[in-house]
N, C-alpha and C positions, 0 to 999 in steps of 0.2 A: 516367398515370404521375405522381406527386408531383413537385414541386418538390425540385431537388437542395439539399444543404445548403452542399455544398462543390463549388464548379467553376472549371476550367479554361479561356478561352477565346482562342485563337488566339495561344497561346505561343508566343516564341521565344529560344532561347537557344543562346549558341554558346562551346566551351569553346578558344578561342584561336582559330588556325582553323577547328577543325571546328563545325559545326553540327548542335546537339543535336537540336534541336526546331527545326519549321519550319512553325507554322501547327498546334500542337496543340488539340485541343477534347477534356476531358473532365469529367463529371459525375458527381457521387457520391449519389445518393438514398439517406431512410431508409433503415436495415435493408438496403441494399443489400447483398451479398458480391460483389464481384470480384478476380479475379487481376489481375496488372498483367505478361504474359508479352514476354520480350524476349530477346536477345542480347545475352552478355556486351558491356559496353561500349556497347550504347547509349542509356542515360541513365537504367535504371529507378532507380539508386538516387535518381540527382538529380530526377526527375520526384517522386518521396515528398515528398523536402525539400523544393520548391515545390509541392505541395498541403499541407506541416506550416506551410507560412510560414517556413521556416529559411531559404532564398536565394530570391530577389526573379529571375525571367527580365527577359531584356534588352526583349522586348517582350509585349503580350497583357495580359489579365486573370486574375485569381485572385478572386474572389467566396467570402463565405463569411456563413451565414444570421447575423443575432444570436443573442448569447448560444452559438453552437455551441464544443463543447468538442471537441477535439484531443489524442489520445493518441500519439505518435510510437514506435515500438521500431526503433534503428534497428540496421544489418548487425551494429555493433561495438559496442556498448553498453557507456558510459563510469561504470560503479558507484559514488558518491562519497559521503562520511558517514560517519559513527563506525559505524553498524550500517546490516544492510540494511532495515531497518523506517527510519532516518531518510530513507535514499534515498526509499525507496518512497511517502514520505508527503511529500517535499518540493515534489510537483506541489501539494500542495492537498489529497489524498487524507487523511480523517478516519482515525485511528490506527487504529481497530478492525476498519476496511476493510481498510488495507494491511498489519493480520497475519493477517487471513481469508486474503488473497489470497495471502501468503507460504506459508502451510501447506498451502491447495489446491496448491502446488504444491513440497510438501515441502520448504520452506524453512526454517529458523528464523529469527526475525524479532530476535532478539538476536545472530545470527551477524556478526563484524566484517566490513566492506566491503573489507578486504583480503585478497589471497591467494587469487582464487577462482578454480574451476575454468571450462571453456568453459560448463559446460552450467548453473552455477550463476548467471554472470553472465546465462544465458540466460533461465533462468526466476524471477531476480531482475527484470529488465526485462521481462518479461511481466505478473508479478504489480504493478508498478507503472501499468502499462495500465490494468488489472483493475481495480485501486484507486481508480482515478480516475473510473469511471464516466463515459465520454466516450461524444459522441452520433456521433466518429467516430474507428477506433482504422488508424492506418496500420503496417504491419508489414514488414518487410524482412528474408525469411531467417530466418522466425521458429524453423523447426523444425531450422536449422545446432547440433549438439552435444545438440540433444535425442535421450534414447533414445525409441524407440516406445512405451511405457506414459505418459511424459510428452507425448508429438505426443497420442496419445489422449486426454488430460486439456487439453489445449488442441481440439482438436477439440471437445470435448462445452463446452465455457465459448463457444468460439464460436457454437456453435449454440445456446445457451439466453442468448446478448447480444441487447440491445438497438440495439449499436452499428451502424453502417456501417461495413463494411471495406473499405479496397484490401492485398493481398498482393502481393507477390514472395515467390515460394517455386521452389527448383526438385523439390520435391517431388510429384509429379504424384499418388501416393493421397489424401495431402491434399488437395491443390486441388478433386481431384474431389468432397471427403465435404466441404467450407465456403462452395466458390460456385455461385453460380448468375448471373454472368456473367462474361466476360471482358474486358480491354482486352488489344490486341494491339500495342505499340509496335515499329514497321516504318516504315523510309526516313522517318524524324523526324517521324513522325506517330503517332496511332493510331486503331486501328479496333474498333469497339465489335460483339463479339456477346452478344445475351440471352439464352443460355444459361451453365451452368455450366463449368469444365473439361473435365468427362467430351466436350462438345461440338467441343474447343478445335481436337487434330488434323484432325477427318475438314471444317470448319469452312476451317483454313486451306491446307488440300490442295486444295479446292474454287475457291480464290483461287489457287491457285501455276496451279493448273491452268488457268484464266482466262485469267490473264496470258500463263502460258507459250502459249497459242494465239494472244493478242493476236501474241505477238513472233512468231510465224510467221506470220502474215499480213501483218506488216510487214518479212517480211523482215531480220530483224536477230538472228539466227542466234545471234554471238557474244553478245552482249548475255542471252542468255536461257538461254546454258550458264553464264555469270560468275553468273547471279542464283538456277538449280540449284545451282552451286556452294556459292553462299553458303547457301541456304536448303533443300538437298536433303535434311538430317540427318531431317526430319521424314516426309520420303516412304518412306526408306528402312524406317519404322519397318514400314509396310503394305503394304514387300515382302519381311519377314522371314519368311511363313511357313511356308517352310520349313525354315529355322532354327528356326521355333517347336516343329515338329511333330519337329526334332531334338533339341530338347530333352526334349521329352514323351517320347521313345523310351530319353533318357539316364534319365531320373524312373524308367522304367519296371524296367529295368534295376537301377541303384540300390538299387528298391524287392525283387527277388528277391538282389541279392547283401547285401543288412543281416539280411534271413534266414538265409542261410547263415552269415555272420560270426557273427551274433549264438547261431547251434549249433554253428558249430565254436571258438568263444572261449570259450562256457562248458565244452567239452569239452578244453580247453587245448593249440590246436591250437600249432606251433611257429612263429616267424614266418618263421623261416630258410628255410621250403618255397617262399615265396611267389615268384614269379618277381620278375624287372625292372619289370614292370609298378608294383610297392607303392611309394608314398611312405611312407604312416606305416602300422605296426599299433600301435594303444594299444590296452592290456589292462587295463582294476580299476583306473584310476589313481583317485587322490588326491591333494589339495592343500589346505593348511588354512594361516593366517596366522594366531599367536594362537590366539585362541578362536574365531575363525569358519572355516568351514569354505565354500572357494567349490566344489571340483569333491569327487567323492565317488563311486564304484566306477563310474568311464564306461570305455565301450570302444568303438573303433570302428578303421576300417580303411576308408585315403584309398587310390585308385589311382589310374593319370596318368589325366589329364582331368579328372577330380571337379573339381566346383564345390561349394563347401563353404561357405554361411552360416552366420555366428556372431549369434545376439539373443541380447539380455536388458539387461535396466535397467543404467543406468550404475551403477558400481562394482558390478556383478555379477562380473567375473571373465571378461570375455569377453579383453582382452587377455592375463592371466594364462592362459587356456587356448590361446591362440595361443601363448606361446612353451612351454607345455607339449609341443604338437603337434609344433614345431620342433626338440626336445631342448634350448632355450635355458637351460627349467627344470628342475631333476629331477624329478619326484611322488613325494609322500610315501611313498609307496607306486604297487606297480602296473611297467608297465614301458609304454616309447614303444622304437620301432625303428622308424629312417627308411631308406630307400631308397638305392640306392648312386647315384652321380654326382648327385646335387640340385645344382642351383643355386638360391639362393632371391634373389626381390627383393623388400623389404620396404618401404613406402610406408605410413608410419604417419601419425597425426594431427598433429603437430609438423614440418611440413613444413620445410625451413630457409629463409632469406629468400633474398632475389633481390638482388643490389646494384644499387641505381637507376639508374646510368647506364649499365651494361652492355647490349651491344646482345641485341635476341631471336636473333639468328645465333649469338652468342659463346655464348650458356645452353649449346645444342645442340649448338654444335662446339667445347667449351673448349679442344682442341689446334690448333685453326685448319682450313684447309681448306675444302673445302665437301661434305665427305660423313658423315654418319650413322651410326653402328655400329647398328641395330636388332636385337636379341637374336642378333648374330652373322654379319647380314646389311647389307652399305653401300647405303647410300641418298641420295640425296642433300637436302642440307638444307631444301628449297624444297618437294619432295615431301612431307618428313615433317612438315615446318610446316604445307602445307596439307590433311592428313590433320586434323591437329586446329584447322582454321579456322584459321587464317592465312595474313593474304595475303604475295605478296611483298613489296609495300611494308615490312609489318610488319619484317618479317627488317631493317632498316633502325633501327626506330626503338629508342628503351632503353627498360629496361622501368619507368622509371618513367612512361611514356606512357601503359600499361596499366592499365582497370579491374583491379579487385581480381579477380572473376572469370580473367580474361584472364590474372592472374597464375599464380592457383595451375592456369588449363588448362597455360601452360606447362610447369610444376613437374611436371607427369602428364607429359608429353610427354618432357620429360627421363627419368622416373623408369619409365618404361615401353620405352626404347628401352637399359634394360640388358639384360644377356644373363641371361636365366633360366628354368627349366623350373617351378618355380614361385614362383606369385607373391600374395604377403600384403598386400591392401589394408586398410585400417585408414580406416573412413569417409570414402572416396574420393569422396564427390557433394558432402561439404561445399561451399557457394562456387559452385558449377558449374552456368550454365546447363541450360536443357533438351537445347539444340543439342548442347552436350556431352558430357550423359549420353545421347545417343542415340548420339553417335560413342563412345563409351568403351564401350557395351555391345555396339555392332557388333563391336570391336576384344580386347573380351573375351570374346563367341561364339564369332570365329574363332581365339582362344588355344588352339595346342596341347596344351599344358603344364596345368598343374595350379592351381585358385584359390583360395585362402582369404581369403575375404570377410568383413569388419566393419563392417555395415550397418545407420542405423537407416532407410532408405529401402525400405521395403515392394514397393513396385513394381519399383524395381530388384534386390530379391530375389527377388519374384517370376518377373523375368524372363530372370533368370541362372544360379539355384540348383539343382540336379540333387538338394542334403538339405540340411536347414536343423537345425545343431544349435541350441539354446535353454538358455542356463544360470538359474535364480530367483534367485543370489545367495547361496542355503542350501544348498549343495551339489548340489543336484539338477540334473542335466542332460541332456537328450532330444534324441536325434537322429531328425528326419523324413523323410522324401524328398520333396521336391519343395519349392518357396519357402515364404514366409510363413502365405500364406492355407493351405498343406497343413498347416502347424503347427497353425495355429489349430483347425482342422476337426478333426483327429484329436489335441490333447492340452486341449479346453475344460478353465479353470481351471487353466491350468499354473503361471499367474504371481498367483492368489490371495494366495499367503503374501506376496508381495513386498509388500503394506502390513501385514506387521505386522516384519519383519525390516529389519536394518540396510542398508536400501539407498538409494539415492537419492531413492525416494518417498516421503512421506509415506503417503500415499492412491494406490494404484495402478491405475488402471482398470484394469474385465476387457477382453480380448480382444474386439475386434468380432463375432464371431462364430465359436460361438456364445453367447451372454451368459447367467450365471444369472442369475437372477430374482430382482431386488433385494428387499430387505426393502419392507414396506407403507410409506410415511411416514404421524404419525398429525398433523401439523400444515405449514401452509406453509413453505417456505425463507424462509431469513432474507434473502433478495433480493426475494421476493413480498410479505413482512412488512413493508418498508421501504414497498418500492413501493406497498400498500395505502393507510398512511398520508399517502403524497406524494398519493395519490391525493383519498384523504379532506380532505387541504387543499386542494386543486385545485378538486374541485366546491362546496366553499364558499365560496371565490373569486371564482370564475367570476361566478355570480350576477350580483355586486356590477362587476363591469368590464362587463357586457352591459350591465345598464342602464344604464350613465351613457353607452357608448358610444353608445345609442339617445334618451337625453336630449340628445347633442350635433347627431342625425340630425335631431332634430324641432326646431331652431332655422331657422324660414323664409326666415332672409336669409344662413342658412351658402353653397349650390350659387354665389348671384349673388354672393357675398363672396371666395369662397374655395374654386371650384371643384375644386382638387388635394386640398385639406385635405378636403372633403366625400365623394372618392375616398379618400381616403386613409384616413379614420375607417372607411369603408364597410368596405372589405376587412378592417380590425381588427375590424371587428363578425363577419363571415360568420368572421372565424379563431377569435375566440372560442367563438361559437355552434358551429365543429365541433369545438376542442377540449375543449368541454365534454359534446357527445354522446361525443367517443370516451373521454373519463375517465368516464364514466358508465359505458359499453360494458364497459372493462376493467375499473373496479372490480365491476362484477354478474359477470364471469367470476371475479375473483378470492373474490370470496366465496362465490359457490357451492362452488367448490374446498374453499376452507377448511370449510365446513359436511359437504361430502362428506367428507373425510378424518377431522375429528371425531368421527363417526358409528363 
């Protein structure tokens, strides 16, 4: 294993009374990818900024190589500068850099640094990463307000980086497709496994599992129900399957009633036959803004239960087709007819704030008391708080005590204990732990009622969705059965046009799967191009630092003189000598490349 570049050792930090960290060790090696997984609230974002260098912990070490460069993106990223090309370049990043890195991600590099959207500010502070060519890029929540075509263009940049990564992401299809280990931050520590995400559940189930026998053999019974409590969300995932295989049943379903729909809607059937069951029949709707055109002859038909995914590229039109659905909007054309008694609850992206000193009892019971209204059902408030992790104590403190996480779990907690049959989440994992999305999908499985979902989280489509509609931005829009990956699999190239149309992307990656077949390139990237020439000055370099280092070895009264110094020359000898095999190494790969592609 290589020497790390950036580490961690026997941290501690404590934020008033509580204590964050207690004895942390962690190390970041080249090219490393790790996750940094945790519960809201305990300290990953503050863990990032003591490996950026931005807060100093109360005790411990932070080590960091020479000359190693440091990219930070962090939760809320603060845009500052007349344009976003001055931001972008204000690390240090050469101009030319930081408006490649703008466009890779559908930016304009002349666009004012005010006024920006989530997901602009988002892949603004990404492409300044990028621009900066760091030997380690630290990220926090990278993929919050991204759509899926942009997560996929940061996927494919992380994977052809040089850099060392640590993530926070509660994105778990990501994590899966960028690392390949994990840090597990638990009781103010962490625990390092060498594998990727994909590894991360079955990994710390095998640990719950451990312990949880330790505490029966010790006898401490309670102790080991309080510690399920708190860390149970993740077990529960691998005893969902029969839920799973209830949903495979719904998919299946689904997939013979969109046949039918889709013969008796072109045969114009009426919607008034439809029993109680119908939330929405839409028929040939339309909607155009201007000159653009987002939805364009769609039909479909919601009944209770459906789970209904909305994708597609930001300012595609995916919220304009929720309140289409809703009768919010009229369509240009076409007709919408909703179901008789609806109650709808709508949990958009604009969540409203929380007042800080308000206590977490008061969010939940703002008429006082101590009981609960859950969709029409009283609860008591201790119960429904620790449905979504919270302890009692909590109920106690104000929320300005709470991580940001911890905030908008509340904001859910509120916003889901109104009374409704269905219910319209609007990028509802933003912010949110894993723990969380694991309770919020348990609590959305067992949803009676009816869901329309606005997701750019893949996995959580995938493991919620019974049809997955998909709008391009250009009118066009497909409705699938079954989550993401069914999309994918049966409409390859759906979201082609989206780089050449007025959408959010510049450049829009295709679909993972399955991908056409990109054009040949007939020369290197202009990343390989750089890199040859850094490379080219390197080994001519090199030469000239060996030898002198080996003219300083061969002085006979160096060792008796200067024993440290004679170590210390040494090891600068053996580093050059390897960094000069390994530029050698890459630069013969990279010209072969380029001679092949030539051809």
């Amino acid at each position: 294993m290589k020497p790390p570049v950036l580490a961690l050792k026997d941290v501690r930090l404590a934020d008033g009374p509580k204590m964050l960290f207690d004895g942390v060790d962690l190390a970041v090696e080249p090219r490393s990818r790790a996750c940094l997984v945790g519960r809201n609230g305990a300290g990953k974002s503050t863990l990032l900024k003591i490996l950026a260098g931005q807060i100093a912990a109360d005790e411990g070490e932070r080590t960091v190589q020479p000359a190693i460069r440091i990219a930070y993106v962090p939760q809320e990223p603060d845009i500052t500068g007349d344009t976003l090309l001055d931001y972008v370049v204000a690390g240090g990043a050469e101009p030319h850099r930081g408006e490649a890195a703008l466009e890779l991600f559908g930016i304009d590099p002349a666009k004012p640094a005010k006024g920006l959207s989530g997901g602009e500010i988002r892949r603004t502070a990404l492409a300044r990463a990028f621009a900066e060519e760091p030997d380690v890029i630290l990220l926090d929540e990278p993929t919050n307000h991204l759509d899926i075509l942009a997560i996929e263009t940061l996927e494919t940049e992380l994977a052809s980086s040089r850099s060392a990564l640590v993530i926070v992401s509660h994105d778990r299809a990501f994590l899966e497709r960028v690392t390949n280990r994990c840090f597990w931050l638990e009781h103010r520590r962490v625990r390092r496994l060498e594998k990727g995400f994909a590894a991360f559940d079955e990994w710390v189930e095998r640990i719950l599992a451990a312990e949880a026998e330790e505490g029966r053999r010790l006898d401490k019974q309670l102790e080991k129900e309080e510690y399920w409590l708190r860390r149970g969300v993740t077990g529960r995932r691998a005893r969902n399957e029969g839920r799973r295989r209830a949903l495979m049943d719904l998919r299946k379903t689904k997939v013979e009633r969109m046949r039918e729909v889709r013969g008796d809607l072109s045969m114009g059937l009426a919607s008034s036959g439809l029993s109680g069951q119908r939330v929405a029949e839409v028929k040939n709707i339309a909607k155009a803004f201007g000159d653009r055109t987002l939805v364009k002859d769609f039909s479909t038909r919601i009944l209770r239960g459906d789970r209904v995914a909305i994708v597609g590229p930001n300012g595609a039109g995916k919220t304009t087709l929720v309140k289409l659905l809703l009768g919010e909007l009229p369509p240009d054309s076409g007709s919408v007819n909703l179901g008789v008694n609806l109650e709808i609850a709508y949990i958009d992206q604009g969540r409203v704030d929380l007042k800080p000193d308000m206590m977490l009892r008061d969010v939940l019971t703002p008429l006082g008391g101590d009981q609960v209204m859950v969709r029409g059902q009283p609860k008591h408030v201790a119960a429904y708080a620790k449905e979504f992790l919270f302890t009692d104590s909590q109920l106690r403190q104000p929320v300005k005590s709470l991580s940001g996480g911890e905030r908008n779990r509340l904001l859910l907690a509120r916003a889901l204990a109104t009374p409704a049959n269905l219910l319209v989440l609007d990028e509802p994992t933003n912010d949110l732990d894993m723990d969380t999305l694991d309770l919020l999908e348990d609590l959305l499985a067992d949803y009676e009622g009816t869901l329309i979902l606005v997701s750019h989280d893949r996995d959580f489509v995938d493991r919620l969705a019974t049809s997955t509609i998909a709008l391009d931005g250009h009118g066009k829009v497909v409705e699938t059965p079954g989550g993401w990956q069914d999309f994918l699999s049966q409409n390859p190239g759906f979201f082609k046009s989206v780089a050449d149309g007025a959408s959010s992307l510049a450049a829009a990656p295709k679909p993972a799967a399955p991908r056409a077949e990109p054009a040949k390139p007939t020369k290197l990237s202009y990343k390989d191009q750089r890199r040859l020439q850094e490379l080219d000055a390197a080994i001519a370099a090199l030469p000239d630092k060996i030898a002198k280092l080996e003219a300083d070895l061969h002085d006979p009264n160096l060792y008796a003189r200067d024993p440290a110094g004679f170590a210390r020359i040494n090891g600068q000898l053996e580093a050059a000598r390897s960094e000069l095999a390994a530029a050698e190494e890459e630069w013969l790969e990279l010209e072969e490349r380029r001679e092949a592609l030539a051809r």
